[in-house]
DRENDO-1510 file (C-alpha; in Angstrom, 1 decimal, always signed):
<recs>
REC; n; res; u; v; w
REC; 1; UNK; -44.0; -21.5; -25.9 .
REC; 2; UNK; -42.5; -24.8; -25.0 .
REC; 3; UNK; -39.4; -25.1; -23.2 .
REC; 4; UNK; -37.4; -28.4; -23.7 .
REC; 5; UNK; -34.6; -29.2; -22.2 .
REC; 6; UNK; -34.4; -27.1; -19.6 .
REC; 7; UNK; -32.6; -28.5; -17.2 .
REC; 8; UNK; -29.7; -28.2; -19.5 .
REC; 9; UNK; -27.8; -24.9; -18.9 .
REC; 10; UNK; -26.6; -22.9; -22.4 .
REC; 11; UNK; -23.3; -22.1; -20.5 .
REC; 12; UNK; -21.2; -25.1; -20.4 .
REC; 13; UNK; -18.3; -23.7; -18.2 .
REC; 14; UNK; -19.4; -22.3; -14.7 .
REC; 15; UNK; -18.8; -18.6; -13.8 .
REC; 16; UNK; -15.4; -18.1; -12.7 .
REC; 17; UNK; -14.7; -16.2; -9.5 .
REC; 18; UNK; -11.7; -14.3; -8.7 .
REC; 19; UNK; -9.7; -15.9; -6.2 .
REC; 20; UNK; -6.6; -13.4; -6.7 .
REC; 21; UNK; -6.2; -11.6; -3.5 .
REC; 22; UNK; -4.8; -8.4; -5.5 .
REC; 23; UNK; -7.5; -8.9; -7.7 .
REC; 24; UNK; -9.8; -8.6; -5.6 .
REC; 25; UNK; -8.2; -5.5; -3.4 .
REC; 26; UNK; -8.3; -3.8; -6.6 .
REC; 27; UNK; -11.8; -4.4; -7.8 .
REC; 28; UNK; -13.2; -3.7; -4.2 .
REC; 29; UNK; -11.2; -0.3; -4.3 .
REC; 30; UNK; -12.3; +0.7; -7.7 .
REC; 31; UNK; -16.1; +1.6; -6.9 .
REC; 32; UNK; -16.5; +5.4; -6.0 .
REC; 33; UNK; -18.4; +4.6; -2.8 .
REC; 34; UNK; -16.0; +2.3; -1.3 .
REC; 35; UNK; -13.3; +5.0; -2.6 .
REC; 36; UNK; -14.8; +7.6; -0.3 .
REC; 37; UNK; -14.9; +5.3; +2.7 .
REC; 38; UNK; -11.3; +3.9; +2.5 .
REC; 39; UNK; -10.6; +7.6; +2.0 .
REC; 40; UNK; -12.2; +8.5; +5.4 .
REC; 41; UNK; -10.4; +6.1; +7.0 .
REC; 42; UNK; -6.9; +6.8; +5.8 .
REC; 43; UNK; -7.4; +10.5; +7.1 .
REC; 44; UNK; -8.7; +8.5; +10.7 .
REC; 45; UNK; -7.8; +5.7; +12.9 .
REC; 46; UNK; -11.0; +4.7; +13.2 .
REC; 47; UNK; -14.5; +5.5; +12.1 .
REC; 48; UNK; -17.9; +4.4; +13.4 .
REC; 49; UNK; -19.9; +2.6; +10.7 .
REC; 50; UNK; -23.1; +4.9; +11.6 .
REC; 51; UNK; -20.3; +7.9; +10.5 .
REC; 52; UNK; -20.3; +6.6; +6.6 .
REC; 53; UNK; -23.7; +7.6; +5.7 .
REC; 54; UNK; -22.5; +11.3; +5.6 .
REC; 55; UNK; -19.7; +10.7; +3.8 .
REC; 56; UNK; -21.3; +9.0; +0.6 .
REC; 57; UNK; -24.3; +10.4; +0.3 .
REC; 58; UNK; -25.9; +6.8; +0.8 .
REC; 59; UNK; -28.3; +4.6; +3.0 .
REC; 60; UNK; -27.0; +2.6; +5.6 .
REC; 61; UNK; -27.8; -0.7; +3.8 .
REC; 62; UNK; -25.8; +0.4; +0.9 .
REC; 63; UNK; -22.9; +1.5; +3.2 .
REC; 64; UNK; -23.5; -2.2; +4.9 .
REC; 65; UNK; -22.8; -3.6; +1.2 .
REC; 66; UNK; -19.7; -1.7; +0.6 .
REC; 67; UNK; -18.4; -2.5; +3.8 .
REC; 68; UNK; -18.6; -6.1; +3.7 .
REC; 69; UNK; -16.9; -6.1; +0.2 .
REC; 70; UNK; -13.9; -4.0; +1.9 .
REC; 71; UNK; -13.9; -6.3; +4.1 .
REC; 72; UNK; -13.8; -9.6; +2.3 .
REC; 73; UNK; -11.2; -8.1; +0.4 .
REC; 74; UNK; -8.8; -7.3; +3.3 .
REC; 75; UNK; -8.9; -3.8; +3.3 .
REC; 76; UNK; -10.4; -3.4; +6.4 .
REC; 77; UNK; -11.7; -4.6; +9.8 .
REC; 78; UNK; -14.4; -3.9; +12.3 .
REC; 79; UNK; -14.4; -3.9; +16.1 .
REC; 80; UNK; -18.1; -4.1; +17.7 .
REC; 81; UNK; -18.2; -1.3; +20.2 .
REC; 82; UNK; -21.8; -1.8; +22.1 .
REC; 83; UNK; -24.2; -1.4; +19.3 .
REC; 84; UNK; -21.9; +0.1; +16.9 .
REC; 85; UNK; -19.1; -0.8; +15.2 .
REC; 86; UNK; -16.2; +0.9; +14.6 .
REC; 87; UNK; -13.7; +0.3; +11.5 .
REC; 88; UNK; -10.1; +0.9; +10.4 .
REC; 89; UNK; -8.2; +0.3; +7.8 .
REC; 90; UNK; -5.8; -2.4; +8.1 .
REC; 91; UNK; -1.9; -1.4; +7.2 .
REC; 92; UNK; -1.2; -4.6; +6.0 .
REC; 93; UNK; -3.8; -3.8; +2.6 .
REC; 94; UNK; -2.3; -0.5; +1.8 .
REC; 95; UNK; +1.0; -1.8; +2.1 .
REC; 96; UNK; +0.0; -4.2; -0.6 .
REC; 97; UNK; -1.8; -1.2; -2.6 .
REC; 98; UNK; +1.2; +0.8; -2.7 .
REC; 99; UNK; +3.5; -2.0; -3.9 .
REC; 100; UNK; +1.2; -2.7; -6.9 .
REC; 101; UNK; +0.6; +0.9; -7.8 .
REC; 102; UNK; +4.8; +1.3; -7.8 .
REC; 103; UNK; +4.6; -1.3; -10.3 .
REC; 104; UNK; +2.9; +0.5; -12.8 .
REC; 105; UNK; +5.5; +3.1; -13.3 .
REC; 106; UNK; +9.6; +3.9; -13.5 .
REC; 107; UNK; +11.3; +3.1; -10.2 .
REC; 108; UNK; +11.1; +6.9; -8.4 .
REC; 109; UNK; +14.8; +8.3; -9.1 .
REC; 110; UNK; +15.3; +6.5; -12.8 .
REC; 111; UNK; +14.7; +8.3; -15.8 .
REC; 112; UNK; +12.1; +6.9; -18.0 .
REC; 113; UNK; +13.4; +6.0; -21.5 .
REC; 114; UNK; +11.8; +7.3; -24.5 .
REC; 115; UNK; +9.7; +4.7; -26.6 .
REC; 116; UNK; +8.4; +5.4; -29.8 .
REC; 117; UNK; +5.4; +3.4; -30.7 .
REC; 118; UNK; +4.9; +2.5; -34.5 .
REC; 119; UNK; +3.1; +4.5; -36.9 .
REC; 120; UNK; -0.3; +2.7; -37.9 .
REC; 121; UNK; -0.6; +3.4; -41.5 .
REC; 122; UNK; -4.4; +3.6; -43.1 .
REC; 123; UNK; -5.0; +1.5; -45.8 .
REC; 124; UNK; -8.5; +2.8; -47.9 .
</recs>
């Protein structure tokens, strides 16, 4: 086989990465793993990184992985303790969690009005 042209990508637009900060708290929160760690640390102030491994059945250098993304996306932070360090989750994130998961629904207190979608009728 001979290639030709092959310094010319068959993508012309580059991939596009998410720069949306809600985006981005979403999507990190949305993998099971992470799930079970922000989890963890909702139920504790604070929770030694070497503590994770038990609670998602994973290796360390996964746990490393998912940290990082929780981290990059705000959720939380880290303090080095010694060798160890120990993380929390920051208030300021599940604030912002809560506010866009209250958007999805009625205000608490209203009643939700009844809507009717059309009827899709087969055609054969």
């Amino acid at each position: 086989m001979i290639l030709v042209n092959i310094d010319i990508c068959q993508y012309s637009n580059p991939v596009k990465r998410q720069t949306d900060a809600d985006v981005l708290l979403l999507q990190a929160a949305a993998d099971p793993t992470r799930l079970a760690i922000l989890r963890q640390l909702s139920d504790c102030a604070e929770v030694c990184a070497c503590d994770f491994t038990a609670c998602c059945d994973v290796s360390q250098p996964t746990v490393s992985h998912h940290l990082k993304v929780l981290r990059e996306a705000g959720w939380i932070e880290g303090e080095r303790r010694g060798t160890w360090i120990w993380y929390s989750l920051r208030p300021e994130a599940a604030a912002r969690f809560s506010e866009l998961a209250g958007r999805f629904g009625p205000p608490i207190g209203d009643q939700p009005a009844l809507r009717r979608l059309p009827v899709v009728e087969a055609h054969p």
